[in-house]
N, C-alpha and C positions, 0 to 999 in steps of 0.2 A: 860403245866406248872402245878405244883404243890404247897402246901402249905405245912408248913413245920407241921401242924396236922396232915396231910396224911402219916408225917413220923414217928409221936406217933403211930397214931392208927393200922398202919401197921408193925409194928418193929416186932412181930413174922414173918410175910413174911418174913422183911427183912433181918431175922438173916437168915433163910433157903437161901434165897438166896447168903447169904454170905457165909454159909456152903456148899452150891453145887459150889461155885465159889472157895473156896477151892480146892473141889475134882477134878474141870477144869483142875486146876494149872491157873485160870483166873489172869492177874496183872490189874494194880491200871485202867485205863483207862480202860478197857472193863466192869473192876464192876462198877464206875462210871454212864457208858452208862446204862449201865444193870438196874441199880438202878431209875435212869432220864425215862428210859423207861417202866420201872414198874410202879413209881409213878404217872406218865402223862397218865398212859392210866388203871385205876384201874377199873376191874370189878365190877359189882355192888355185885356178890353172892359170898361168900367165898370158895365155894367149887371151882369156876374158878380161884383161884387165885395159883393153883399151877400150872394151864398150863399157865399161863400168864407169872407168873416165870422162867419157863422153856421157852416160847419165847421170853422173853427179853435179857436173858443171852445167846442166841443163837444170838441174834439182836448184844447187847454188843458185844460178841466176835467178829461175824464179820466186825462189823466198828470200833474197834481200831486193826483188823487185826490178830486179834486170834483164827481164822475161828476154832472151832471143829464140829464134826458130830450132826446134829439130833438126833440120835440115843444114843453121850454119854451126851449130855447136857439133851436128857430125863433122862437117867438113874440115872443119876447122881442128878436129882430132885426127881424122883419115879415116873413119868409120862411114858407115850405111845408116839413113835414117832412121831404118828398121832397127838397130842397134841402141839405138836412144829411145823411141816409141815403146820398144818390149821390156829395157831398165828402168825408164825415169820412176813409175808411179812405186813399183817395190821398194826402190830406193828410198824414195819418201816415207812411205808408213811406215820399212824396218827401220826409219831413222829418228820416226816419232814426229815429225813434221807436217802442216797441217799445209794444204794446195792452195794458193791464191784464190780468191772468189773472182771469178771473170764476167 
């Protein structure tokens, strides 16, 4: 859980995040998630917060069912795939979320 000063002091993050969920074509329920899982699991350094970005909105997309690639939710942030591949699954279980059955 988060506080809603966590959503002051991050509102640059979470324009970017809203700007790569744009480029998704992400809808209202995956940004959501995307946002709830950002907030809840906030790095401590600034420099990590654009891969955290980038695995949330990979997390988001998959649990409201709007699976895209690794590869375009990096891009789509300015990250490295690798960047997404070593956050998304953390992100999930500290978030309490269970992984799409594929």
């Amino acid at each position: 859980m988060y506080r809603a000063s966590d959503e002051v002091a991050n509102e640059t993050h979470l324009k970017r995040l809203q700007e790569a969920a744009d480029r998704l074509d992400l809808g209202t329920e995956a940004r959501s998630r995307a946002t709830d899982v950002f907030l809840s699991n906030l790095p401590d350094e600034d420099r990590s917060k654009q891969a955290r970005i980038a695995a949330s909105l990979y997390v988001g997309a998959l649990v409201a069912g709007e699976q895209r690639s690794q590869g375009s939710v990096a891009e789509a942030v300015g990250v490295s795939r690798l960047s997404v591949q070593q956050n998304w699954k953390e992100l999930l279980e500290a978030s309490g979320l269970d992984a799409p059955t594929w």
